[in-house]
N, C-alpha and C positions, 0 to 999 in steps of 0.2 A: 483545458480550463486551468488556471493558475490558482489553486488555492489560497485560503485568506494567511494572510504572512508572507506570502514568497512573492517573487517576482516585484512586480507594480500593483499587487492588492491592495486591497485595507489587510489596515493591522486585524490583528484576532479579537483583540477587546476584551475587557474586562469579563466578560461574560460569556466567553467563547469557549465552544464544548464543539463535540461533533453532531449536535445535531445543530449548531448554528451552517456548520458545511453544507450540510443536509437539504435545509432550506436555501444556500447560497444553488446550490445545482439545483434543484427544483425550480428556480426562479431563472436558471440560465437555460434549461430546457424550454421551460414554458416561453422564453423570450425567441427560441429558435424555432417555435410554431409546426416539426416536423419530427418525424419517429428519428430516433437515436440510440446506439450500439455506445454502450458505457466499457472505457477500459479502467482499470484501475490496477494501483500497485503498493503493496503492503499495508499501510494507514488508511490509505483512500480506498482500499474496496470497501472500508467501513460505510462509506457515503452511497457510494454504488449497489450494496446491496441495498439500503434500505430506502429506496425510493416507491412511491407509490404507481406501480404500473398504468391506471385509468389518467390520472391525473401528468402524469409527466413523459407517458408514450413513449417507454424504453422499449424496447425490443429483445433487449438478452444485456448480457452481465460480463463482461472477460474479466478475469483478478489475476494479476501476478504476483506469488509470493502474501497471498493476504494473510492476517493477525487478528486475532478477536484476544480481548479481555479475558484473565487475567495477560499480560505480557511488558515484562521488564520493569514493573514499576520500582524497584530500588532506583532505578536508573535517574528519575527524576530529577533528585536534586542534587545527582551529580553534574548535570547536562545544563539545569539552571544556573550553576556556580563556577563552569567550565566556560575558558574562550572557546572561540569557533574551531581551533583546531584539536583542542583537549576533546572537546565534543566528538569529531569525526573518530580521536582514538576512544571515546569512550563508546559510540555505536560501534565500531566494527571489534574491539577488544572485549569490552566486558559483555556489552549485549548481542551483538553476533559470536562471539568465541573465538577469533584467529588469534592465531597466535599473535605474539607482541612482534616479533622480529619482521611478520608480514607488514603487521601495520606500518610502523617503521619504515619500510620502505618504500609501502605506497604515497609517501612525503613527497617523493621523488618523483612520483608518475604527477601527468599533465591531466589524470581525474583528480586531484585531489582540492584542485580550487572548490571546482565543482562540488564536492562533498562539501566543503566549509557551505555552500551556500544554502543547501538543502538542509544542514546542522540549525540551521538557524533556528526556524519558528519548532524545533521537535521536540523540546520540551514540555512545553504547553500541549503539541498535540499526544505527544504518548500520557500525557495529565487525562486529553480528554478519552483517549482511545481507555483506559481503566477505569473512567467513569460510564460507560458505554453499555448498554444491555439489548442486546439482539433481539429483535421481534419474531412471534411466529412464522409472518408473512416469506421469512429467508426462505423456509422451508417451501415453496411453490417459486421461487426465481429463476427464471430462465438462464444459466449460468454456465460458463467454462471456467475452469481452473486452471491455472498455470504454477508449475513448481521448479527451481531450479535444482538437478539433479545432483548439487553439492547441501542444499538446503532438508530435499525428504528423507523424512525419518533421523534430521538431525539434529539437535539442542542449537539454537532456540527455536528454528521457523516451521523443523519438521512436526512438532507436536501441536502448534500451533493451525499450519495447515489441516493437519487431521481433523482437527475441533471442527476446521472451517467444511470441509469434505463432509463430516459426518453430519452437519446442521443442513447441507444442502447434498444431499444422496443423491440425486438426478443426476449431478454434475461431473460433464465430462473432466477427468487428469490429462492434463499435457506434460513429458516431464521436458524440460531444456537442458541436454546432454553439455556439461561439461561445467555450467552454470550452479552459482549461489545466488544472493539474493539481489547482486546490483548488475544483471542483464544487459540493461538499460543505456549502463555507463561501458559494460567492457564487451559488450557483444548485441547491438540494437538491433542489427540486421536479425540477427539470430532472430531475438524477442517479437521484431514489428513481422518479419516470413511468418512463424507459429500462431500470433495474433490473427494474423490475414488470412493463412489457411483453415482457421475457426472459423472466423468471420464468414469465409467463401463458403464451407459447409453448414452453415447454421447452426447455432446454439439450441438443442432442443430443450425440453420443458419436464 
């Protein structure tokens, strides 16, 4: 599902928070008429965990790398006031924490279109992700977690995660050996194997 901003969506709109996402997937579930396995990845688990299980027939929950509020809001209105590529160094330098010399040279690497692209709508969503307040309901979600093993237990996503770990106790830890936070981009096989092998043994409750 292409969230609202990216891709070919609508734009976010004046009014746009995470629970307008919320109901964007609830209405894209309910239009697929059949039970569904929700992936999600840092911002977006926010949407994924909080759906209403009777109503939108999810089945279980995956998150890789997810974020709950408080998380980065200095960041804001650096992100609103930066081009697309200022942006990419302001996610991976100020709010991930790499060094500068890394980012730097990730300029070079054939991911870094790709990051501009994704830079785009993040300001508005880290706006909404801080306005955001978790429901009890997380607490009984069917869920796996995913962590990339440069990420736990480290400034910013390790503390982060914990938050998210400790809101939902049930849930299984996968760590991804070798991995930070962008899996996805420099290692997907890795990510979509880990995913699948969840998947195949069920997410318990």
């Amino acid at each position: 599902m292409v969230r609202r901003g990216r891709g070919h969506s609508d734009a976010q709109g004046a009014d746009y928070s995470l629970h307008t996402e919320i109901g964007d997937l609830r209405a894209w579930i309910d239009h697929l008429e059949q039970p569904v396995h929700l992936v999600g990845w840092s911002h977006g688990e926010g949407r994924s965990h909080s759906k209403m299980p009777p109503r939108t027939r999810v089945g279980s929950v995956v998150t890789y790398d997810p974020v709950l509020p408080p998380f980065a809001k200095g960041a804001v209105s650096m992100l609103e006031e930066a081009d697309l590529n200022e942006r990419v160094v302001v996610i991976n330098r100020d709010i991930s924490g790499l060094e500068p010399e890394i980012v730097e040279a990730m300029k070079d690497q054939s991911e870094w279109s790709h990051l501009r692209k994704l830079a785009i709508p993040l300001a508005a969503e880290l706006a909404a992700l801080n306005n955001f307040t978790p429901s009890k309901k997380w607490e009984s979600v069917a869920a796996a977690l995913i962590v990339g093993e440069r990420s736990h237990a480290v400034e910013p996503y390790g503390p982060v995660f914990d938050r998210v770990s400790e809101r939902i106790p049930q849930a299984s830890v996968t760590v991804l050996p070798g991995q930070g936070h962008l899996a996805h981009v420099e290692d997907p096989t890795l990510l979509g194997t880990a995913i699948g092998t969840i998947l195949t043994k069920g997410v318990s409750t």
